[in-house]
N, CA, C and O atoms as CSV, one atom per row, in Angstrom:
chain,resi,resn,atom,element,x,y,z
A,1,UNK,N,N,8.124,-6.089,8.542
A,1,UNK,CA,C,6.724,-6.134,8.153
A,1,UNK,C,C,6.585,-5.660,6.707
A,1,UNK,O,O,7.377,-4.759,6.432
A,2,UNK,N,N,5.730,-6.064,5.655
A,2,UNK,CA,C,5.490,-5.869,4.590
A,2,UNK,C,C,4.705,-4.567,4.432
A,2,UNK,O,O,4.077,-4.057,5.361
A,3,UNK,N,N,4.787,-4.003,3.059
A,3,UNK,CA,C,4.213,-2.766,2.919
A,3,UNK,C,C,2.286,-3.055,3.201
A,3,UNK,O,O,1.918,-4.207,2.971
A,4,UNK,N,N,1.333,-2.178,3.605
A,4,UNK,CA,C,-0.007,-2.509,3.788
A,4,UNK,C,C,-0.570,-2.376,2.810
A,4,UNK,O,O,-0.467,-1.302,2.215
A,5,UNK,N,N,-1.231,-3.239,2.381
A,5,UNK,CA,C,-2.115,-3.614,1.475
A,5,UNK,C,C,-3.183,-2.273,1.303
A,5,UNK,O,O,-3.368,-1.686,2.369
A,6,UNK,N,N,-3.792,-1.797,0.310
A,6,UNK,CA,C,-4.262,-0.857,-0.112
A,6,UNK,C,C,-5.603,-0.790,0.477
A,6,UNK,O,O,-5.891,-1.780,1.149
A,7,UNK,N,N,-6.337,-0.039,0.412
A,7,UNK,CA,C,-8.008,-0.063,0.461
A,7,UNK,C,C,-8.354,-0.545,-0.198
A,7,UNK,O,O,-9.247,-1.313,0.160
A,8,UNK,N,N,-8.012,-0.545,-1.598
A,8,UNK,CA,C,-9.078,-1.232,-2.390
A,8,UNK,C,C,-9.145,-2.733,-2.680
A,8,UNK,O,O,-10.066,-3.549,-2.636
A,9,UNK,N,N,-7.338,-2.843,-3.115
A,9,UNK,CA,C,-7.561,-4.577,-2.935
A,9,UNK,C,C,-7.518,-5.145,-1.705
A,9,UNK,O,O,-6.971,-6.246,-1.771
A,10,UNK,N,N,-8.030,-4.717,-0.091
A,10,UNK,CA,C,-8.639,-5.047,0.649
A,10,UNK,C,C,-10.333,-5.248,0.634
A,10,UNK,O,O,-11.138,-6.083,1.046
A,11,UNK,N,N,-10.355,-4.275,0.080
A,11,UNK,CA,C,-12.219,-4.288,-0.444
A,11,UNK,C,C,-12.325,-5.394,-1.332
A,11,UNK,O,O,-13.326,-6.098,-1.201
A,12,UNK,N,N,-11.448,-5.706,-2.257
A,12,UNK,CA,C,-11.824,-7.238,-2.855
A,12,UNK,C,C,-11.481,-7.861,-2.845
A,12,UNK,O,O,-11.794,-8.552,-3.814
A,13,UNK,N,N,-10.270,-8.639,-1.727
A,13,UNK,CA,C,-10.380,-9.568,-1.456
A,13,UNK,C,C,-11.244,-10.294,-0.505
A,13,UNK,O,O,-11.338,-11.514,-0.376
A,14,UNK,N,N,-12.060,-9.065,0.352
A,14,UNK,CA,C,-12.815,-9.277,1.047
A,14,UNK,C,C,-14.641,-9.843,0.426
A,14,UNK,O,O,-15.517,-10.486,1.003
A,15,UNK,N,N,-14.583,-9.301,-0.787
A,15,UNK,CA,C,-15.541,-9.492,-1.550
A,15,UNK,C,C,-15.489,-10.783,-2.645
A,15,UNK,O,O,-16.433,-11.129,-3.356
A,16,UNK,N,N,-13.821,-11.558,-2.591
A,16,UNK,CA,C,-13.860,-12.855,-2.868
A,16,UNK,C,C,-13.687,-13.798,-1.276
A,16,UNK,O,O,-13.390,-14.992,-1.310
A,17,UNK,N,N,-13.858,-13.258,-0.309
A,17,UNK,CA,C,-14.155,-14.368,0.522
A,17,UNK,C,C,-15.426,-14.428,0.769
A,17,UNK,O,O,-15.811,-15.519,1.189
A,18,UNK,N,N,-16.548,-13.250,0.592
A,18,UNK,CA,C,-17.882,-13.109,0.612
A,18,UNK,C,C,-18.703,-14.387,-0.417
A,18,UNK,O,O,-19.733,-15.045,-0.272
A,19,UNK,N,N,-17.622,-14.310,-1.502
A,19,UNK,CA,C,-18.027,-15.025,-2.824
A,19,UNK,C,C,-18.188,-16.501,-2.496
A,19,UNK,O,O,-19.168,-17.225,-2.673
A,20,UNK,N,N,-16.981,-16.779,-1.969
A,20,UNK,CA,C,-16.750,-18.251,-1.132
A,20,UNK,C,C,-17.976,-18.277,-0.620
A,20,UNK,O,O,-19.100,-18.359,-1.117
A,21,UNK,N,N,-17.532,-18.186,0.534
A,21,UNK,CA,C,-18.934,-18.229,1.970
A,21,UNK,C,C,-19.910,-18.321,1.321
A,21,UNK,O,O,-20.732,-19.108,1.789
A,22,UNK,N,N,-20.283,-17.658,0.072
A,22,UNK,CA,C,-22.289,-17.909,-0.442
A,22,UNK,C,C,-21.720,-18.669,-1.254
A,22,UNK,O,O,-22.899,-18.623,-1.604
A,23,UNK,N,N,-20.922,-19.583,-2.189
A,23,UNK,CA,C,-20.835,-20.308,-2.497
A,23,UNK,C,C,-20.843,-21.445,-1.836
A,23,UNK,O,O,-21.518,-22.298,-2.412
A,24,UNK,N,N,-20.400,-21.763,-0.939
A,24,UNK,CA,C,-20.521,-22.469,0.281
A,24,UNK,C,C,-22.054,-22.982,0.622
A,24,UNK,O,O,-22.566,-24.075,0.383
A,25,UNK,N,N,-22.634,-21.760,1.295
A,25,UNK,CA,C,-23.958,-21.569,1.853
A,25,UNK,C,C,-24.883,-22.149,0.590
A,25,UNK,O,O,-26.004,-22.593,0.839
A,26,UNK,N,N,-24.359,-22.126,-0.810
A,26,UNK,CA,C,-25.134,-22.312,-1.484
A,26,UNK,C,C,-24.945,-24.046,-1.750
A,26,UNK,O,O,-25.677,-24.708,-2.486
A,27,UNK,N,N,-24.103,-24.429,-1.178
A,27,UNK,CA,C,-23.817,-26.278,-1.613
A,27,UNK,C,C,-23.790,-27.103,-0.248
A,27,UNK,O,O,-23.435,-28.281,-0.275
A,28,UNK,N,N,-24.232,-26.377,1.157
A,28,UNK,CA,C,-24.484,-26.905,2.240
A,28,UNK,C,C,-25.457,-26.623,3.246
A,28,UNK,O,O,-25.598,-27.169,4.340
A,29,UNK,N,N,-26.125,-25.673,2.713
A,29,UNK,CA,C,-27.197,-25.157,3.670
A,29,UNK,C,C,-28.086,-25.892,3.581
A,29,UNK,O,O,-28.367,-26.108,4.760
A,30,UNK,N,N,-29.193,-26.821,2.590
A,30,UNK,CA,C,-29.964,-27.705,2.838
A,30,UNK,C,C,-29.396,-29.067,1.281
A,30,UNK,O,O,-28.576,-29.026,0.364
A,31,UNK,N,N,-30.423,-30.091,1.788
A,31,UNK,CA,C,-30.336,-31.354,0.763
A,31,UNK,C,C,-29.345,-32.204,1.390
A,31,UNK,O,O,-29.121,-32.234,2.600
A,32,UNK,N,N,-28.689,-32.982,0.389
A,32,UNK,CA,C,-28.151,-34.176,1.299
A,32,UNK,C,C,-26.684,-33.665,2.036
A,32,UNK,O,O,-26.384,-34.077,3.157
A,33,UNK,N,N,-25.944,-32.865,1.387
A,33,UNK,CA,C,-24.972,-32.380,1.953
A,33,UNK,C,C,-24.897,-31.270,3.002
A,33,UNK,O,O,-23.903,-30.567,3.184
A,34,UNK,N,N,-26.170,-31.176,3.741
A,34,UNK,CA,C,-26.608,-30.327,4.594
A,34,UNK,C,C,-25.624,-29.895,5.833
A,34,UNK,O,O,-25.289,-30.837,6.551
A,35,UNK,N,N,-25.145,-28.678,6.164
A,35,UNK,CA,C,-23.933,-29.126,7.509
A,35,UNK,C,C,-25.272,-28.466,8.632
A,35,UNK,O,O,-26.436,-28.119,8.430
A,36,UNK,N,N,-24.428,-28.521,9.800
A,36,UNK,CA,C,-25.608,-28.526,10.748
A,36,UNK,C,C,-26.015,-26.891,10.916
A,36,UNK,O,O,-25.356,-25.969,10.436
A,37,UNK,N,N,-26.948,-26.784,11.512
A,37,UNK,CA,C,-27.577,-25.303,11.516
A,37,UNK,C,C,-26.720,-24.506,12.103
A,37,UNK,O,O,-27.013,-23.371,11.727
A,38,UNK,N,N,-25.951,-24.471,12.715
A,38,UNK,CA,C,-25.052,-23.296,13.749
A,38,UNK,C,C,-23.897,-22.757,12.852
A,38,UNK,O,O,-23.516,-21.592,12.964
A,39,UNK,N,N,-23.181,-23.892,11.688
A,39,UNK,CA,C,-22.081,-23.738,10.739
A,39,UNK,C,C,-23.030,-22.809,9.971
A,39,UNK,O,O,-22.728,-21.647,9.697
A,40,UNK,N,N,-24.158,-23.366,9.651
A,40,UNK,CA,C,-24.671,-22.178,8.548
A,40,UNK,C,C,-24.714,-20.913,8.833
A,40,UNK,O,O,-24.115,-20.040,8.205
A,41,UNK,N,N,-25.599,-20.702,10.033
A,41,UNK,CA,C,-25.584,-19.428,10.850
A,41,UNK,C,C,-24.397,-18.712,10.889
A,41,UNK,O,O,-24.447,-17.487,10.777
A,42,UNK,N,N,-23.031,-19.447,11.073
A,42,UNK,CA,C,-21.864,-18.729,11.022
A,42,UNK,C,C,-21.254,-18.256,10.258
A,42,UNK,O,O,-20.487,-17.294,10.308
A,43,UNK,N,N,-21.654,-19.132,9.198
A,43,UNK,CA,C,-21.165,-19.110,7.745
A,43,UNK,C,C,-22.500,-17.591,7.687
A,43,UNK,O,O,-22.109,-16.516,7.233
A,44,UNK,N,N,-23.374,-17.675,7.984
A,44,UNK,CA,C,-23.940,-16.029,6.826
A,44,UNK,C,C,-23.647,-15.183,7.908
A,44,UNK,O,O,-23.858,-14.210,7.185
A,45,UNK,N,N,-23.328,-14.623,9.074
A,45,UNK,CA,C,-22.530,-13.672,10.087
A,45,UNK,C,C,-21.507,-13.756,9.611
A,45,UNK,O,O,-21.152,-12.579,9.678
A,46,UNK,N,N,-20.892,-14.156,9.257
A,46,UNK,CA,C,-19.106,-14.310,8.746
A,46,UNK,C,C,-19.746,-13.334,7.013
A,46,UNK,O,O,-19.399,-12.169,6.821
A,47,UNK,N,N,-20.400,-13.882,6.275
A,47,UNK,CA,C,-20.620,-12.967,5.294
A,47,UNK,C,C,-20.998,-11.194,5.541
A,47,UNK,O,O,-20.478,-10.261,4.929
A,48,UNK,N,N,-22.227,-11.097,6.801
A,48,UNK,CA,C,-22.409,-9.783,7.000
A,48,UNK,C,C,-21.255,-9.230,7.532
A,48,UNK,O,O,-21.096,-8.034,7.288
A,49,UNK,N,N,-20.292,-9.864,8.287
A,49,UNK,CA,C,-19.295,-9.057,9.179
A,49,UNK,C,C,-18.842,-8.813,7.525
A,49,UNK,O,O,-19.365,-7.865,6.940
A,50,UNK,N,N,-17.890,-9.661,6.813
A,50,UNK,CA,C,-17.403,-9.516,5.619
A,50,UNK,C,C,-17.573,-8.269,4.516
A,50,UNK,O,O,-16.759,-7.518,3.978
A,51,UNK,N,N,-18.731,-8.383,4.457
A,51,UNK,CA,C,-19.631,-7.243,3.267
A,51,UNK,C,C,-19.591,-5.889,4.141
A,51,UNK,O,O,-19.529,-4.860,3.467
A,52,UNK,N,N,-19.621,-5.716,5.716
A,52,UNK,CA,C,-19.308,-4.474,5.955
A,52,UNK,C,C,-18.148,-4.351,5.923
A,52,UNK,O,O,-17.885,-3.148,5.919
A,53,UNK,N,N,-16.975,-5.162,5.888
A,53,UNK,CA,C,-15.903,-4.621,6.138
A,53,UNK,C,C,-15.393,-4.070,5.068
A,53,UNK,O,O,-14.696,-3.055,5.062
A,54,UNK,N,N,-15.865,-4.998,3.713
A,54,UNK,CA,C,-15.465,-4.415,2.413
A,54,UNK,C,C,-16.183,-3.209,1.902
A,54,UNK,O,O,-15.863,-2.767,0.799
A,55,UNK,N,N,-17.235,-2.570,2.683
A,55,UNK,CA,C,-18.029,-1.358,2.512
A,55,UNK,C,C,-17.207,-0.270,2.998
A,55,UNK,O,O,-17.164,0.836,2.459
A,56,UNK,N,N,-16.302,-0.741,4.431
A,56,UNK,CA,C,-15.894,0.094,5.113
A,56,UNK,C,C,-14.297,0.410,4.325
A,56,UNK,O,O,-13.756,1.516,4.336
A,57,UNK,N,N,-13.782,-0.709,3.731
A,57,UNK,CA,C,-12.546,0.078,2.745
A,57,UNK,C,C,-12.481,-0.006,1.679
A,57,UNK,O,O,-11.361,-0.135,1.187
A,58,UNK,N,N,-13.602,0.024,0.863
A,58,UNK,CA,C,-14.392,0.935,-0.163
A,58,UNK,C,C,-14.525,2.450,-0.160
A,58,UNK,O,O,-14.323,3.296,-1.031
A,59,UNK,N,N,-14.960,2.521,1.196
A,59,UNK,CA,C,-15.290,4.428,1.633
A,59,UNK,C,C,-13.890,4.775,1.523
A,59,UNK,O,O,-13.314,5.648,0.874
A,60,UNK,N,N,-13.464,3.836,2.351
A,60,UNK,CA,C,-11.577,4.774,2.587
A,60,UNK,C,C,-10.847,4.968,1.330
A,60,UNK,O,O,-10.266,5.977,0.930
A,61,UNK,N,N,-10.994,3.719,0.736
A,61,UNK,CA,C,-10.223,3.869,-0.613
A,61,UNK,C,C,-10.969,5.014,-1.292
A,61,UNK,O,O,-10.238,5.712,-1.995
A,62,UNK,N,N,-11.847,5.258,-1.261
A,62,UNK,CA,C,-13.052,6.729,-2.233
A,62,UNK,C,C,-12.331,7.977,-0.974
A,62,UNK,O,O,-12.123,9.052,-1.536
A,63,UNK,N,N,-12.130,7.983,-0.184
A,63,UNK,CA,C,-11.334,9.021,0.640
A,63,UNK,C,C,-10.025,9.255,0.253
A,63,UNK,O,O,-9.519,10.359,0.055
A,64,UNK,N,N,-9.436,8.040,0.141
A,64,UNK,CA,C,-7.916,8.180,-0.273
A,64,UNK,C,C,-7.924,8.793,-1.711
A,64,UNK,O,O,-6.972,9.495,-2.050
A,65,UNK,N,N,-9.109,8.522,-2.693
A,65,UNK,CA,C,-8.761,8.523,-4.018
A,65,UNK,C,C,-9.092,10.610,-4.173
A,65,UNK,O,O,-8.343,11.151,-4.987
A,66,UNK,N,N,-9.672,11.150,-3.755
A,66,UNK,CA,C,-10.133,12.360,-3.043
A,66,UNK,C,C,-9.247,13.176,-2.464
A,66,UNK,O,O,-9.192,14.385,-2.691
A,67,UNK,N,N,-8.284,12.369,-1.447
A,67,UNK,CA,C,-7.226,13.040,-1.246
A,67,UNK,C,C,-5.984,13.445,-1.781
A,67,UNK,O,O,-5.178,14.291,-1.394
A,68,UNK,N,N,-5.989,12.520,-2.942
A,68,UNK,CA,C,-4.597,12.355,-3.639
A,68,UNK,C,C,-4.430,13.459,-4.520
A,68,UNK,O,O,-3.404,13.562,-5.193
């Protein structure tokens, strides 16, 4: 198994898949390329799960940086 990835560049890579997803949301949620309502819905739950998770190893990484 590979060494684990840090807190922090977990916090942003999580905050470039956030980036995606509303980029996304922003070129399919309505007009002609519209996808259907349930993808959208998933698509912005997939962002809130996202944005807490990168909140949540944000804190840790500010814990780790505290502990060191």
């Amino acid at each position: 198994m590979s060494e684990r990835i840090p807190h922090d560049h977990m916090a942003h890579a999580l905050d470039l898949m956030v980036a995606a997803k509303v980029n996304w949301l922003s070129r399919f949620s309505d007009g002609k390329q519209k996808r259907p309502d349930h993808e959208i819905d998933l698509k912005r739950r997939d962002i809130e799960v996202l944005r807490q998770a990168a909140a949540d190893y944000r804190a840790a990484a500010s814990r780790d940086a505290r502990a060191a």
